[in-house]
Each structure stands twice: as C-alpha cells, then as structure tokens.
Backbone as CSV, one residue per row, in Angstrom:
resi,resn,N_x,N_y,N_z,CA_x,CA_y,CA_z,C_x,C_y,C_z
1,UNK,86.369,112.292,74.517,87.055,113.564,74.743,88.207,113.746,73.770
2,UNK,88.769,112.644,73.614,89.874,112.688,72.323,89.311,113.562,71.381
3,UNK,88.502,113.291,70.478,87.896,113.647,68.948,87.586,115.028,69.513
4,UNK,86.889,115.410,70.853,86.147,116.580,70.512,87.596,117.439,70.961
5,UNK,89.152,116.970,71.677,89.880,117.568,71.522,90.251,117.891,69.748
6,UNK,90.617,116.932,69.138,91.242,117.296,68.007,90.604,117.796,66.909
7,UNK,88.912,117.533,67.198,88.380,118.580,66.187,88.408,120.283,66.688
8,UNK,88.192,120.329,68.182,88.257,121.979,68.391,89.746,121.984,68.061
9,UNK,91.103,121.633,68.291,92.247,121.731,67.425,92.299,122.283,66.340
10,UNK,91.818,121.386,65.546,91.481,121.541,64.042,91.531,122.822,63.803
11,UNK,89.895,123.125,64.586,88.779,124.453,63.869,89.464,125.266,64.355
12,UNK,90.268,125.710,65.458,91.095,126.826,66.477,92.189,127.183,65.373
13,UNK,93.120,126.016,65.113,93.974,125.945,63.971,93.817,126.690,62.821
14,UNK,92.695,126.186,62.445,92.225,126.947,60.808,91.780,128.331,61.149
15,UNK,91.249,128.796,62.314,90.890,130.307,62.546,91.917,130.849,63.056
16,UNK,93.029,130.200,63.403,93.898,131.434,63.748,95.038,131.524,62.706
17,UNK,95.036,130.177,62.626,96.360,129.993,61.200,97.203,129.762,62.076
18,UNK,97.140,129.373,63.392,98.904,129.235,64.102,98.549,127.998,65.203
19,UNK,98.827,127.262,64.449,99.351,126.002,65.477,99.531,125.814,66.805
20,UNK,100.425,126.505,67.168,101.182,126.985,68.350,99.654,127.417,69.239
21,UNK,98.919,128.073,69.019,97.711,129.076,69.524,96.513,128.048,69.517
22,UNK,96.397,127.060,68.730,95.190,125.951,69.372,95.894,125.188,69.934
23,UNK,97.001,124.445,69.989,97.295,123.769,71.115,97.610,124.050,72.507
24,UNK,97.961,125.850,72.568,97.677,126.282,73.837,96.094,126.299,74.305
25,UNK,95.379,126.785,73.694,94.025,126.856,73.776,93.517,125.515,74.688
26,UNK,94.027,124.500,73.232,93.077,123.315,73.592,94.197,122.316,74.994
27,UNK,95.055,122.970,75.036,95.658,121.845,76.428,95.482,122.475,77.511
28,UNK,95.426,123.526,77.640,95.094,124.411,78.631,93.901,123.934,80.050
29,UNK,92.942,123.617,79.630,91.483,123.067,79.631,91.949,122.022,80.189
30,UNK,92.812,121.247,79.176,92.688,119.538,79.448,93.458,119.461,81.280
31,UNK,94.668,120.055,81.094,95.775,120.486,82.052,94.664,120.705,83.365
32,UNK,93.618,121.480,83.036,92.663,121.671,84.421,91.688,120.451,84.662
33,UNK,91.177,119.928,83.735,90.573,118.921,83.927,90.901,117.514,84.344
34,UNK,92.395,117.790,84.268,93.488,116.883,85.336,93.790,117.362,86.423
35,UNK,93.926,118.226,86.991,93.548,119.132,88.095,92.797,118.717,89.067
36,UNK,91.497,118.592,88.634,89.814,118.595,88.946,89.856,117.212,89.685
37,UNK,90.156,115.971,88.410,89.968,115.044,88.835,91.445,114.517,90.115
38,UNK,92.189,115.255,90.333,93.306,114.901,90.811,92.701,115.441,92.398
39,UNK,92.254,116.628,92.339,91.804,116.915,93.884,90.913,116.531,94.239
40,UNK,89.672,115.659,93.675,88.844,114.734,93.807,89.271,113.633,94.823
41,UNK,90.230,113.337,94.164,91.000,112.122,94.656,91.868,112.137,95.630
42,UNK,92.143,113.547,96.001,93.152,113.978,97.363,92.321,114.069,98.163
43,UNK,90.916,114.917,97.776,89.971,115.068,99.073,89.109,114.176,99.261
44,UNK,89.275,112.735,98.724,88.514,111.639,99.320,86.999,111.641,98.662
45,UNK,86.934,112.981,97.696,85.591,112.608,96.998,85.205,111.357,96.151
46,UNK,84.435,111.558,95.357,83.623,110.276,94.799,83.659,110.688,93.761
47,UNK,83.819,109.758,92.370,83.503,109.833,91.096,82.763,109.045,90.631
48,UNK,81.908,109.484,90.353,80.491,108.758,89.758,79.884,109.396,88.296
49,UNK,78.896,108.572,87.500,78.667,108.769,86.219,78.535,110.575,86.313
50,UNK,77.538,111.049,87.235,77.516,112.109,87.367,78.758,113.310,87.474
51,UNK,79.267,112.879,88.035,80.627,113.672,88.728,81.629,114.040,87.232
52,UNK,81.728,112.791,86.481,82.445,112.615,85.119,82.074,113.405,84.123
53,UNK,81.280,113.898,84.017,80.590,115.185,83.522,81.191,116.193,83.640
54,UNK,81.564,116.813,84.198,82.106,118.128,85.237,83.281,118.856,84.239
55,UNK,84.471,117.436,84.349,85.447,117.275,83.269,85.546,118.120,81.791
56,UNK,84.643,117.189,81.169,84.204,117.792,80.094,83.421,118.695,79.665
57,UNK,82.805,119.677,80.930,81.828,120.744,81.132,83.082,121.807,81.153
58,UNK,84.082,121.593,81.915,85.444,122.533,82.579,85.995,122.678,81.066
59,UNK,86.777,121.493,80.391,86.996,121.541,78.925,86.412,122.660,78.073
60,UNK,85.319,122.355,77.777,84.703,123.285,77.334,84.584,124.943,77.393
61,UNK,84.317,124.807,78.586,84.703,126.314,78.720,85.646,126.931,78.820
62,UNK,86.978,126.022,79.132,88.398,126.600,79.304,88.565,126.813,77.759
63,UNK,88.109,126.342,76.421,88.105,126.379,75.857,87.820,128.055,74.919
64,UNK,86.380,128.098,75.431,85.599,129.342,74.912,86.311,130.289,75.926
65,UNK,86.347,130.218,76.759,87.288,131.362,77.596,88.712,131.763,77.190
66,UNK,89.510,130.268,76.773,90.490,130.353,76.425,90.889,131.071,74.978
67,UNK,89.716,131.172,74.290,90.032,132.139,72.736,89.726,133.448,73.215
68,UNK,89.103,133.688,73.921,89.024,135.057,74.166,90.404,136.072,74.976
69,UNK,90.696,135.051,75.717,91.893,135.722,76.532,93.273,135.702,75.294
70,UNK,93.032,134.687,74.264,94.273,134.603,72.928,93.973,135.828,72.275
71,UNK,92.624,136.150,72.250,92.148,137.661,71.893,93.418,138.851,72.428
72,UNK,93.197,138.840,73.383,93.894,139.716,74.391,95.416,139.913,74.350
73,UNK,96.285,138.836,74.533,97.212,138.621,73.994,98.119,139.063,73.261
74,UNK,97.094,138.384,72.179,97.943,138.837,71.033,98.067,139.914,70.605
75,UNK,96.563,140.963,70.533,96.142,142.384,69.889,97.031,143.138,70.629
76,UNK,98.003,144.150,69.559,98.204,145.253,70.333,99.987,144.900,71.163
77,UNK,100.476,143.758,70.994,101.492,143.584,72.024,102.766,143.023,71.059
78,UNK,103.766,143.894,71.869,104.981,143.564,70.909,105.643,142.460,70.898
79,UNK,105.701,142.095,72.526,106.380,141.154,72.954,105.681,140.234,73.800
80,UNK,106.014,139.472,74.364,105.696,138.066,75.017,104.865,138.716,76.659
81,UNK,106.206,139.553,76.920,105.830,139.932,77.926,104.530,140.811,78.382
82,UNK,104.175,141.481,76.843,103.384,142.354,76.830,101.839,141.844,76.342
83,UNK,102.280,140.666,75.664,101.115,139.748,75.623,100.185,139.432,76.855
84,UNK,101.249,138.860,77.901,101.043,138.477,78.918,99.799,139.453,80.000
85,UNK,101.039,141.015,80.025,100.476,141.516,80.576,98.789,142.416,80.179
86,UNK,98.630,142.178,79.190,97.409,142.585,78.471,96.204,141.346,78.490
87,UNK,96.904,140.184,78.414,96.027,139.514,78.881,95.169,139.029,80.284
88,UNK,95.705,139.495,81.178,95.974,139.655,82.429,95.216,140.721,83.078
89,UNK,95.400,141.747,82.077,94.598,143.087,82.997,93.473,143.090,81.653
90,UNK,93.298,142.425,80.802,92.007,143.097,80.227,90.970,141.680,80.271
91,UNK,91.767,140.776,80.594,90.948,139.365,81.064,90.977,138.977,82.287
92,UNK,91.684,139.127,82.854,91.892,138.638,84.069,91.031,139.187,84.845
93,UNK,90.504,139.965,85.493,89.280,140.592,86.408,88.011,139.717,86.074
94,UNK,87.513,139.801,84.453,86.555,139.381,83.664,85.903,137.633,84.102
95,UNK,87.384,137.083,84.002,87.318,135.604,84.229,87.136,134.954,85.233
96,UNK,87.610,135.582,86.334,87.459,135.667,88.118,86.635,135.747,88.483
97,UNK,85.959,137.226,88.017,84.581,137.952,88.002,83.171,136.102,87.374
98,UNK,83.469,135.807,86.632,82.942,134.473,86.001,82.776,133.515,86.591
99,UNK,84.431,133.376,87.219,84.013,131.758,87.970,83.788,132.221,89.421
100,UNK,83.816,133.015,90.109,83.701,133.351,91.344,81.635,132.930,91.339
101,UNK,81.458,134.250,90.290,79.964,133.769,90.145,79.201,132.512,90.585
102,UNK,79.993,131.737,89.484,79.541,129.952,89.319,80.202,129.465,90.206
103,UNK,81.211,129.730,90.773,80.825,129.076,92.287,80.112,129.628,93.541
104,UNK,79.853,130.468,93.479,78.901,131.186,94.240,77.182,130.705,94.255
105,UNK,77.167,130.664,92.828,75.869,130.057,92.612,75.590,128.673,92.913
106,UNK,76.903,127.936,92.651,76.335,126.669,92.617,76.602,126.230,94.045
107,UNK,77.578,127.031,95.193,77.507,126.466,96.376,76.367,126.859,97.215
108,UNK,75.463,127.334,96.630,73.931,126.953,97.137,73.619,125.140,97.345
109,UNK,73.857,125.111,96.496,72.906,123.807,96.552,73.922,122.606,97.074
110,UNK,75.047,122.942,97.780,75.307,122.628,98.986,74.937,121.918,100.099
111,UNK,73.935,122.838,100.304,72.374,122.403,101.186,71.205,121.199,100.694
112,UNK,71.393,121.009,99.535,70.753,119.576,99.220,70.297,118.400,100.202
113,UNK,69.761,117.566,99.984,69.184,116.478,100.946,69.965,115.360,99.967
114,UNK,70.425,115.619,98.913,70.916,114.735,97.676,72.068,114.340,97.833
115,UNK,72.748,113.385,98.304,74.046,113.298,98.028,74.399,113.488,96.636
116,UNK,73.797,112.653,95.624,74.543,112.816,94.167,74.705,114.018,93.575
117,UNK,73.902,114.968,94.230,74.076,116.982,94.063,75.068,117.232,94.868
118,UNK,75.020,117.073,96.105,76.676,117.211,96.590,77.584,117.013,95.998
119,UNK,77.265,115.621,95.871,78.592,115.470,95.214,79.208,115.801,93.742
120,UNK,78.095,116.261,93.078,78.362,117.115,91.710,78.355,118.187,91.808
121,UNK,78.253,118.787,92.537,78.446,120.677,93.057,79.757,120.593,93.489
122,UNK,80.309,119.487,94.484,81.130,119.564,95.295,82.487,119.449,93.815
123,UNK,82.367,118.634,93.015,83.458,118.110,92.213,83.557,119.416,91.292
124,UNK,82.564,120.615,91.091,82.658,121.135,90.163,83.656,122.661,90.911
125,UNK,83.086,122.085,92.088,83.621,123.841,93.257,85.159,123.399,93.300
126,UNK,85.526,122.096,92.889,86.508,122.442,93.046,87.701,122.577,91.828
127,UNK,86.974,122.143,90.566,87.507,122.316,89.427,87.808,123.166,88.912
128,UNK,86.927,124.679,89.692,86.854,126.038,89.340,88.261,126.560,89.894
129,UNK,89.320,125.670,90.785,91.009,126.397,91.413,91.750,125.818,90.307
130,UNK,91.837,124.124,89.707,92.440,124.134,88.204,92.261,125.033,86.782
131,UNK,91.044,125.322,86.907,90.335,125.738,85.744,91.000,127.383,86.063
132,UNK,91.062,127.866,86.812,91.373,129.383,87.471,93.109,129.374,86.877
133,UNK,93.611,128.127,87.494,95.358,128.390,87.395,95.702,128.127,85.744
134,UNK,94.548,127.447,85.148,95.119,127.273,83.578,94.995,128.112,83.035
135,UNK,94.170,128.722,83.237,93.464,130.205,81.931,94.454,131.147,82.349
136,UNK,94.846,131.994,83.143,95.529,132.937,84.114,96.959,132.674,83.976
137,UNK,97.607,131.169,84.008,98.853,130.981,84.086,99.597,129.982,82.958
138,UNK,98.738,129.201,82.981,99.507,128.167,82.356,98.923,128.375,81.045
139,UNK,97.863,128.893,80.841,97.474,129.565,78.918,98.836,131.143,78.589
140,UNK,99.020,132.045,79.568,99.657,132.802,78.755,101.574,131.904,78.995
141,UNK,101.488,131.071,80.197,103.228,129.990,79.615,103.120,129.958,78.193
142,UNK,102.234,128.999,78.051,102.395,128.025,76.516,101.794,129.021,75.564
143,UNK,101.200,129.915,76.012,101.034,131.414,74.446,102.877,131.652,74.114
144,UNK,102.965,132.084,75.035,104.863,132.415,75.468,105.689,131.993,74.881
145,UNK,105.575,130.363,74.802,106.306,129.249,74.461,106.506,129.042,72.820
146,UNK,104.743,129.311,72.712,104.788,128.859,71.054,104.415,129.886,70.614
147,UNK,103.556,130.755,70.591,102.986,131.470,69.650,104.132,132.883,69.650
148,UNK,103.994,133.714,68.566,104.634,134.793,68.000,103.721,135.720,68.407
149,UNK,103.597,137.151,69.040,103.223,138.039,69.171,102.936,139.445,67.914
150,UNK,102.247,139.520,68.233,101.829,140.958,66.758,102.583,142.156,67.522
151,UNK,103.216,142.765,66.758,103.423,143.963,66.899,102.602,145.008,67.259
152,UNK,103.185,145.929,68.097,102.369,147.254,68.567,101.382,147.579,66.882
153,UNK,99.853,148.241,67.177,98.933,148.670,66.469,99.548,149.355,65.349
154,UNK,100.210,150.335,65.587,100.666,151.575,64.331,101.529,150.546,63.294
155,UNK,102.395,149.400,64.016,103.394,148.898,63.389,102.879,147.673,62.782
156,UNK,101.918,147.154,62.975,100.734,145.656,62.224,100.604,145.962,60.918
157,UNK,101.079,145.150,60.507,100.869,145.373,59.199,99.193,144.633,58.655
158,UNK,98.870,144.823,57.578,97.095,144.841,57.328,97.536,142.914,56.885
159,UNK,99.247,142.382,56.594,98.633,140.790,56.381,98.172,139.753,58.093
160,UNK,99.424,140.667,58.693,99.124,140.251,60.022,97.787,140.416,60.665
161,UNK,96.871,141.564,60.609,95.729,141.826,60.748,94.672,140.487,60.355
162,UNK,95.371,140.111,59.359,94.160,138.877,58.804,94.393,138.043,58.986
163,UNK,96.099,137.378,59.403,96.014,136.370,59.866,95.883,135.739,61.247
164,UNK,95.680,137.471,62.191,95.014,137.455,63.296,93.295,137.164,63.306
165,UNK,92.555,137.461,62.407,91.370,137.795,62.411,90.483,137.206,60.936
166,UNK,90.875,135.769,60.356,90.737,135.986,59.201,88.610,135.480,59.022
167,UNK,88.177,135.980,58.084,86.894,135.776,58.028,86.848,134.495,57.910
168,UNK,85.754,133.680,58.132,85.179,132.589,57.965,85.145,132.232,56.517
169,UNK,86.038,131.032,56.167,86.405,130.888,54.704,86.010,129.431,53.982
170,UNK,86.291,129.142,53.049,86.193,127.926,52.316,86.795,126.628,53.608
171,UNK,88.036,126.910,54.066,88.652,125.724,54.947,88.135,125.504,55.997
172,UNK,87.097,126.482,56.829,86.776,126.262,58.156,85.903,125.669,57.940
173,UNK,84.540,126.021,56.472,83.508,124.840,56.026,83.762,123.662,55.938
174,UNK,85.133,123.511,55.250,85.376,121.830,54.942,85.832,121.253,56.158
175,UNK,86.275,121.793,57.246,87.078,121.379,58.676,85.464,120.544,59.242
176,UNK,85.010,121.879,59.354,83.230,120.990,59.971,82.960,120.190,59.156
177,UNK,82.582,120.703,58.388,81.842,119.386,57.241,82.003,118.062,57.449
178,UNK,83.704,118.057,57.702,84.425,116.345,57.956,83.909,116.076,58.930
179,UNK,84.363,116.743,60.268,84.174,116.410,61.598,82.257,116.022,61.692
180,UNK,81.770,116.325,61.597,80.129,116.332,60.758,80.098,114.484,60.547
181,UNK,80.836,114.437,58.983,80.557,113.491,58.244,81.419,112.369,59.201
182,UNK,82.513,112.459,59.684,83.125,111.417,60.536,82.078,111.213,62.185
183,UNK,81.160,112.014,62.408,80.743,111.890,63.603,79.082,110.952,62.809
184,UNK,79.095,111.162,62.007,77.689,110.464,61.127,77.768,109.154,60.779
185,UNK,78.879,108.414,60.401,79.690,107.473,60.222,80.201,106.812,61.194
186,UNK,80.623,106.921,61.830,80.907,106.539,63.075,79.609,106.560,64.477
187,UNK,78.845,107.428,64.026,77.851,106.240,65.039,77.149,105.261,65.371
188,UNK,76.888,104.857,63.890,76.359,103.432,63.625,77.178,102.012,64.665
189,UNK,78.669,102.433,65.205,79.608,102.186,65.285,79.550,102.260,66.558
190,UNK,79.427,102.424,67.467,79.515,102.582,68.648,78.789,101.957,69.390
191,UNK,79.203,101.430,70.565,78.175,100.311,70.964,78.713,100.327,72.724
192,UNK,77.802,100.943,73.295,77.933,100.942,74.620,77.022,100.031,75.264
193,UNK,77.681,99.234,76.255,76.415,98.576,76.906,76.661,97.319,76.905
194,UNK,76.133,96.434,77.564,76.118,95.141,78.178,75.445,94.172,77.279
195,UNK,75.578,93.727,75.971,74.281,92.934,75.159,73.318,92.254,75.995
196,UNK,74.087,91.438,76.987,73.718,90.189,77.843,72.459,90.907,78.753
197,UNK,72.506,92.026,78.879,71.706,92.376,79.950,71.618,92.436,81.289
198,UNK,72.983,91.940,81.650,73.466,91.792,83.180,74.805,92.701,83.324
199,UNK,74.945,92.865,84.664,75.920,93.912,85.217,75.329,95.252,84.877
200,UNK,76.501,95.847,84.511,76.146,97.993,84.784,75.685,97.931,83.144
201,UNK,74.955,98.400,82.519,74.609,98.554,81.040,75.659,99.723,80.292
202,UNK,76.088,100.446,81.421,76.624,101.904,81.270,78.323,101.342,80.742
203,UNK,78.742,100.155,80.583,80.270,99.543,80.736,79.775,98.929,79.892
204,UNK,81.096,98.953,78.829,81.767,97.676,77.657,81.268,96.271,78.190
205,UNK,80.928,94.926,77.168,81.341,93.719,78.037,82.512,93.567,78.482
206,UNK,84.009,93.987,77.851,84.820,93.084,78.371,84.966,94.432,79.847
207,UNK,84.628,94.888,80.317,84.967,95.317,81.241,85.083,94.733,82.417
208,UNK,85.651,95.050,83.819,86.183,94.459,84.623,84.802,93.799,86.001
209,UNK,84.092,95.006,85.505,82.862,94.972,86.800,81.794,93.783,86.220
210,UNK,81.699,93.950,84.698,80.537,92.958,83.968,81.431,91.384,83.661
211,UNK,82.636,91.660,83.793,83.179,89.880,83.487,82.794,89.704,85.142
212,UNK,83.396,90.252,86.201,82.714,89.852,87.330,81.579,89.337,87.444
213,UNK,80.501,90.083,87.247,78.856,90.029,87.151,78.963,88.487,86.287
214,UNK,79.308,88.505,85.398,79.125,87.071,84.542,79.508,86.030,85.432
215,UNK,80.639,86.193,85.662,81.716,85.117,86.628,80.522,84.531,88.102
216,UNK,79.961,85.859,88.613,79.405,85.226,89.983,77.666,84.728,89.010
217,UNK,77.327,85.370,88.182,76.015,84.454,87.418,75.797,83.065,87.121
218,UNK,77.171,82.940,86.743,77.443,81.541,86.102,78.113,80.259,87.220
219,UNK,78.514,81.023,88.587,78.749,79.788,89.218,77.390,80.038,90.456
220,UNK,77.044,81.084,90.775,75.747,81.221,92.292,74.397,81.583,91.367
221,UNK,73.765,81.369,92.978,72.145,81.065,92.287,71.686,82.698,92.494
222,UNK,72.334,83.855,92.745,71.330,84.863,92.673,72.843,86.000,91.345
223,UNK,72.536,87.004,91.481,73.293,87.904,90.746,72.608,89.456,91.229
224,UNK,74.255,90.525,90.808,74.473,91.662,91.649,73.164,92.592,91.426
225,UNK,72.152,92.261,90.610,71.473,93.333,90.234,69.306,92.997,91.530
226,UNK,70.275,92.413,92.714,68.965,92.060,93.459,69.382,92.799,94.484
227,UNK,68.850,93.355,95.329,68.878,94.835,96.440,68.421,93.681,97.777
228,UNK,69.519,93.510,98.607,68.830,92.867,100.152,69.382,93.845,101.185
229,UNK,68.143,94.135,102.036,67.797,94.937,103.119,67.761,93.651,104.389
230,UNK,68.898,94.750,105.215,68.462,94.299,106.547,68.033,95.010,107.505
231,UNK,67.207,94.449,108.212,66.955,95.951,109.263,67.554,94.803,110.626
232,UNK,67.763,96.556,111.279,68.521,96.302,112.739,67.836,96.821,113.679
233,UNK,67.525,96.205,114.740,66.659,96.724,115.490,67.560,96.225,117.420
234,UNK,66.668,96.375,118.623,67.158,96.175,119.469,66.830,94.763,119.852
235,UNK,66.889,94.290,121.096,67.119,93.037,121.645,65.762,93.007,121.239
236,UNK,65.564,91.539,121.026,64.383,91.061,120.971,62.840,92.181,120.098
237,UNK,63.915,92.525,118.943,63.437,93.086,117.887,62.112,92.753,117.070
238,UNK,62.405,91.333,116.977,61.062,90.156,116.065,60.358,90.196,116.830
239,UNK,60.446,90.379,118.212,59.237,90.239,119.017,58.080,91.772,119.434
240,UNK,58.504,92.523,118.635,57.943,94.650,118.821,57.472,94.546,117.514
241,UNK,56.223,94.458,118.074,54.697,95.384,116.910,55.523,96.328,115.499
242,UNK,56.268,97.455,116.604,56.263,98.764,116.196,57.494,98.117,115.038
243,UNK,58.346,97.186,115.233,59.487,97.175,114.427,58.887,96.087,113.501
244,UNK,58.195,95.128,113.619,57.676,94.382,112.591,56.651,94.868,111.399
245,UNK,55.889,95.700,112.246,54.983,96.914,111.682,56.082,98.034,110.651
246,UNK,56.421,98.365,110.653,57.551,99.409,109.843,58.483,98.157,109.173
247,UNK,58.966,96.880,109.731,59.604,96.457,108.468,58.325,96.328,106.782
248,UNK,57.317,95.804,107.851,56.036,95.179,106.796,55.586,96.282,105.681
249,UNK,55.823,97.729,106.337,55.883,98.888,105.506,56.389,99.187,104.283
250,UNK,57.722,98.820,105.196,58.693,98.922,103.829,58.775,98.070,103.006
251,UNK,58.501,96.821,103.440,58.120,95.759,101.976,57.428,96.454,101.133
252,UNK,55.917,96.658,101.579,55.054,96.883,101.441,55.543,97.982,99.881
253,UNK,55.898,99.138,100.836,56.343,100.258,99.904,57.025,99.674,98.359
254,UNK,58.210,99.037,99.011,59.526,98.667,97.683,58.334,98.192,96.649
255,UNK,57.462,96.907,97.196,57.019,96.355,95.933,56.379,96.736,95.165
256,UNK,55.188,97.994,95.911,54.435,98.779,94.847,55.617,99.605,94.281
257,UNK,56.365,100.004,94.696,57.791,101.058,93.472,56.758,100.602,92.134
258,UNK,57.260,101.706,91.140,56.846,101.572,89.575,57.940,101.172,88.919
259,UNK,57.956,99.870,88.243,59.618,99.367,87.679,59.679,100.246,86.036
C-alpha cells in the first residue's frame, strides 16, 4: 500500500502541479481506511485475508472520488470557503447517492450461509461511514489547509486555467514509465511464503505464527497443518448405530475430499 500510495502521489502531483492537492487526495482515503479497520475492531469483527482487501478497495476509490470532488473545489471559487461550499453541493448528493447504493447492494448478501461473505460484506458496510466522513469532511479540511483556490471564472486567468487542467504531457509519461519499470524490477524480488512448506504459506518465514509452527515441528510428533474432529454425542454414545453410523460417514466423506 506504501508504493501504490506514493506513486498515485506522484501522478496526482504531476496532473495538478500542486502538492498540497495530491496529498489531500491521497491521505484522505488512507485516514478512512483507518477508520474501517478501527471499527472492525470496536465491533468485535474479524480480520481475515479476505476482510484485508476491503482497505485497499476503500483507498482506491476514495481516491478516484477524491479527484473529482478537487474538481469541484477548486473550479469557479474564490475562496476556501467557497471551495468548500461548491464542493459540497455539486458533489456531495452524487457521492452519498454512490455509497448508499453499494451498501445497499451489498447488504444483500447479508443473508449468506457463508460466514467469510459476512464477514466481508460486513467489514466493507462499515467502511462506507469512514470513507463517507473523509471525502465530505476531512478532503475539503486539508483542500483548506493546503491548497490555493482559483479565482471566480471571469477573473482566471488562461495560466491558471492550465495549471488547473494541464493536458497529458512529457512528465506524466516519464512518472508511469518509472513506476512501470520499478514495479518490473522489483518483482523478481519479492518473496512471499514459507520456503519450508510448513505453517500459513500466506506469511514471511520469520513471522510469528511460522517460527511457532517450526518450534512445535521440531520438538512434537504431529504439526498445525492436521485437522482433528471430535464428535459429541449423548451418554453412551459408542454404543448408538445412528451415531457410529454418521461418525463412519463423515470419515468416509473427509477422505474421498479431492486434495
């Protein structure tokens, strides 16, 4: 998430020409995606590989949402205040109108039989109240803070015009190009995963869960990656057809599984 912050930086940077205006952009997002994961963690949800996704899904779009409302802003407004309020009434309905949608849609599936859909619907329904307070509030603060406002239309002058709006030029090619050539280079480089083949594959070795996994390999005779089932049944359980019959099932079942 670092890199793909500081390359959209970058490219935001070079298209607007103002500093001040991609780092509102691009913290904006981040600010919600701390949010997200923060009420996760108040409401006792779960974070899982799945769930971690969400994050950088919210990013993203606070992102693409977030140039459009800098759109707004800036065009047309003398002052800070007037920034504000233009961004507000000519985005603000628009963006609401957006995420109300996507959560609307996605609290369908609510109803799942899936926990791991719950619980990735659930993490995303609620990322949509951070993601809501950054774009709306805390993007036109830090517009406020840093960026300079254009003058009313009649009074814009045609350099300001371009350095609001400038065409796609020689610097925005070479901005990608790098980010390109550093992402080409650097993957040879990257190395996720467990060599050994034991513990989570999805984690570094030196991580905390796979030195574990090593630690109990190397002194006991079984390791974490074997599944034991118990079944519970009533008094004199071993001795009922019906419960020996249904454990024998489920053997039965697990071992044909397709590995």
């Amino acid at each position: 998430m670092a890199f793909s912050l500081v390359a959209l930086l970058l490219v935001i940077a070079v298209k607007t020409r103002d500093v001040g205006a991609a780092l509102a952009i691009t913290i904006a997002p981040v600010l919600a995606a701390v949010g997200q994961l923060g009420l996760i963690v108040v409401t006792g949800g779960s974070v899982d590989p799945l769930s971690m996704l969400t994050p950088f899904l919210f990013y993203l779009f606070g992102v693409a949402v977030g140039w459009q409302l800098y759109g707004y802003w800036r065009t047309d407004s003398g002052s800070a205040a007037d920034g504000c309020a233009n961004l507000l009434r000519r985005g603000g309905a628009p963006t609401l109108v957006v995420l109300l949608i996507l959560g609307g849609g996605l609290s369908l599936s609510l109803n799942s039989d899936l926990s791991l859909v719950v619980d990735f619907v659930s993490s995303i329904l609620l990322g949509l109240i951070p993601l809501m307070i950054a774009l709306l509030a805390v993007l036109p603060a830090l517009l406020t803070l840093w960026v300079e406002p254009l003058p009313p239309f009649g009074e814009t002058s045609k350099t300001d015009l371009m350095t609001f709006s400038p065409k796609p030029g020689l610097s925005t090619i070479v901005v990608v190009l790098l980010v390109v050539a550093l992402g080409w280079l650097a993957r040879a480089q990257v190395r996720i995963g467990d060599d050994a083949g034991s513990g989570a594959t999805q984690l570094s070795v030196e991580s905390r869960y796979n030195q574990d996994v090593g630690a109990i390999l190397d002194d006991y005779l079984f390791g974490v990656d074997q599944l034991t089932l118990v079944a519970k049944s009533g008094r004199d359980g071993c001795l009922e057809f019906d419960v020996l019959h249904t454990v024998d099932r489920l053997i039965w079942e697990l071992r044909n599984l397709p590995e």
